[in-house]
Steps between C-alpha positions, in 0.01 A plus 500: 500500500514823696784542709367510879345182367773311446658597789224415692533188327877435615424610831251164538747280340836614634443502850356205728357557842675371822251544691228721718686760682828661534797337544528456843870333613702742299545875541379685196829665265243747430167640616168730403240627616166496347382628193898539392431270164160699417293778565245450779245614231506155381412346834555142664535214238399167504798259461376356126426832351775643243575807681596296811691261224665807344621662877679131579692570157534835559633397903783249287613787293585735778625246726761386263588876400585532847626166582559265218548203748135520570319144487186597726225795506201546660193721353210617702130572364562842587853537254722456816818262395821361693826331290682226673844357390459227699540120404127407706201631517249370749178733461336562809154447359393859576229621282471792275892401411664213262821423433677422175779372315628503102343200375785338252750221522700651775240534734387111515627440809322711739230306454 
């Protein structure tokens, strides 16, 4: 298996969404603008392709570079992202946004 595939792989089984939206009752650790994960060559993506899978991943990794407490990010269909290090996230249901958390043991309770 190609690389970029199996990351694209890991990025739809390591992550879980939250919900529609940013996370709206916390103040974002960290914060960019549009096209920050991507080039805007590669335009809007829909939530289920594997490019849009790939920038959540991609949002994780430079989140917890720059804060490893991280526990939250959102990603935008136009490769915008915020990290949160917050304990909650209550998604505000926006659209063109979701927001995500590491799907594994730890996480079970933000449910």
């Amino acid at each position: 298996e190609h690389p970029i595939q199996q990351s694209v792989v890991d990025a739809k089984t390591e992550y879980a969404p939250v919900g529609d939206g940013y996370c709206s009752l916390t103040d974002a650790s960290y914060s960019f603008n549009a096209w920050e994960l991507a080039d805007r060559s590669i335009g809007v993506q829909g939530f289920e392709t594997d490019v849009y899978a790939s920038w959540v991943r991609e949002a994780f990794l430079r989140c917890q570079e720059k804060d490893p407490k991280t526990t939250y990010v959102s990603v935008w269909t136009d490769a915008a992202y915020r990290c949160y290090s917050s304990a909650v996230c209550k998604p505000n249901g926006e659209g063109g946004t979701k927001s995500w958390f590491p799907h594994d043991d730890r996480c079970k309770f933000r449910y």
